[in-house]
C-alpha positions in Angstrom: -100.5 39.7 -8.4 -102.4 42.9 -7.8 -101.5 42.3 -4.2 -97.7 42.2 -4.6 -97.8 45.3 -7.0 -99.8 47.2 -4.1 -96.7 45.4 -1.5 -94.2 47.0 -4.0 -95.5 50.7 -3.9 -96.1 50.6 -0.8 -92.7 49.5 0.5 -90.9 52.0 -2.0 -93.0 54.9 -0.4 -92.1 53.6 3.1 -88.0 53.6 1.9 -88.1 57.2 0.1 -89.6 58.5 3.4 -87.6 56.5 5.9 -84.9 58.2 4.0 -85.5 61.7 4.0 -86.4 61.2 7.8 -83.1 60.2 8.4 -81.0 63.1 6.2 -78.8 64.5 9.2 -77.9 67.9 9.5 -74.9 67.3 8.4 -76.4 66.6 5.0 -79.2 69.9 5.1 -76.6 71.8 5.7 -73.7 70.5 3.4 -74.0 73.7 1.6 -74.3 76.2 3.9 -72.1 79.4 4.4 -72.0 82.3 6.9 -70.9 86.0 5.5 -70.4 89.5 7.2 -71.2 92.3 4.8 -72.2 95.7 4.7 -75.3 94.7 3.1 -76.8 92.3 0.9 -78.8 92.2 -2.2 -82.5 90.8 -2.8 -81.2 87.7 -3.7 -78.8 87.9 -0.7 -75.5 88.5 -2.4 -72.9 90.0 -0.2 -72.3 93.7 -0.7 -68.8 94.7 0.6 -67.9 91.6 2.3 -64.4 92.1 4.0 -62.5 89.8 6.7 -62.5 93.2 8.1 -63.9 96.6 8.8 -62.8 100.0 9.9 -65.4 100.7 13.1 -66.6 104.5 13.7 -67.0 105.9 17.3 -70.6 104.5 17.5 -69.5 101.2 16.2 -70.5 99.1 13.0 -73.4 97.9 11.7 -72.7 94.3 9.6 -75.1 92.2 8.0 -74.6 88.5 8.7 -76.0 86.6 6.0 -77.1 82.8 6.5 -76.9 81.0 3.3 -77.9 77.3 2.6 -78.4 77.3 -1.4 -79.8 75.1 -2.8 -81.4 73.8 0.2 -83.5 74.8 2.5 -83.2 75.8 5.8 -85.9 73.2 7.3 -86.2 75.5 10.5 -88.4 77.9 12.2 -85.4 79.6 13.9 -81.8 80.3 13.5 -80.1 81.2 16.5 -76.5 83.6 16.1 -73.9 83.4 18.5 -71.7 86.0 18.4 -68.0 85.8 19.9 -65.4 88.0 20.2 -61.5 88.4 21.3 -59.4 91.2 21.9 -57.4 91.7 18.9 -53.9 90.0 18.7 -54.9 88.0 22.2 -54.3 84.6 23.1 -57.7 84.5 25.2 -60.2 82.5 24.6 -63.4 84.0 22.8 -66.2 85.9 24.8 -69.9 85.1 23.9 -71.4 89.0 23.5 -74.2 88.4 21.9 -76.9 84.9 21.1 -79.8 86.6 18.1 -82.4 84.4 17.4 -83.7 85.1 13.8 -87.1 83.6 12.6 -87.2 82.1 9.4 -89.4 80.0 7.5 -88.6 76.0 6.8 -88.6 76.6 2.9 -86.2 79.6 3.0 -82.6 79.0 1.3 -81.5 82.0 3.0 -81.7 84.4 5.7 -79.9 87.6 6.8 -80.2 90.0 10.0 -78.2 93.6 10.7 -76.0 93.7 14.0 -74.1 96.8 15.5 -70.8 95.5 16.5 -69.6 98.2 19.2 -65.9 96.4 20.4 -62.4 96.1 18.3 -61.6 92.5 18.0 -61.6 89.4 16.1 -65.0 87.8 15.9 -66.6 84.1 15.3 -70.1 84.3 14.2 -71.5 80.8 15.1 -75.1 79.9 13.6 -77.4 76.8 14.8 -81.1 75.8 14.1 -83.5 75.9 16.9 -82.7 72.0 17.3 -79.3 73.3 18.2 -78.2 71.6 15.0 -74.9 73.4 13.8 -74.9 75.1 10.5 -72.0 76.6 10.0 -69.0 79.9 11.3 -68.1 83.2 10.0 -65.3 85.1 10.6 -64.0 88.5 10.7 -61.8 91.7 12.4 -63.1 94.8 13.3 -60.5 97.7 14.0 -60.7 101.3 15.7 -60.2 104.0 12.9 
């Protein structure tokens, strides 16, 4: 009897980890978002987040804030790529920029200023350092 007990725990502890071994990025980052802001808050809330901004003569500085409340990110790094298109073009998007951002596994969220210098629509693209997607953000920048 005391054998089949110790069979039981020990098969239930082999399943619940078998089973978090196999959650797919898909399901770590269920919840995830990506937002462009002017800044963001201590408990990274978007300040001023817009589908677009004005740019001065020097250019713009965003914040693009990685969000994947309530989980965590389960990563060391995130890795931004940043694309752009010429504003009311048909051509494909240009890469202009890759940031890799450290983070730490048990974050929920992560955040990291950018000066964007060009007028254009942007696609902010974030991955794990698996390659894993996470998720897209979006957004125009204009010429004042």
């Amino acid at each position: 009897m005391r054998s089949i007990i110790v069979a039981l725990i020990l098969l239930c502890s082999f399943q619940a980890h078998s089973q978090s071994a196999n959650d797919t990025y898909e399901d770590i980052y269920e919840e995830s978002s990506v937002a462009v802001a002017e800044d963001v808050d201590e408990d990274f809330n978007p300040i001023n987040e817009q589908i677009s901004y004005d740019m001065e003569a020097n250019g713009k500085q965003l914040v693009i804030i990685i969000s994947n409340s309530p989980n965590k990110l389960e990563t060391q790094n995130l890795y931004i790529d940043i694309f752009q298109r010429p504003l009311n073009s048909d051509k494909d998007e240009t890469l202009i920029a890759t940031l890799k951002l450290p983070v730490k596994p048990d974050w929920e969220n992560a955040s990291i200023k950018y000066n964007f210098t060009i007028e254009g629509d942007y696609v902010i693209d974030v991955t794990n350092e698996e390659g894993d997607y996470v998720n897209t953000g979006y957004f125009t920048l204009y010429k004042q």
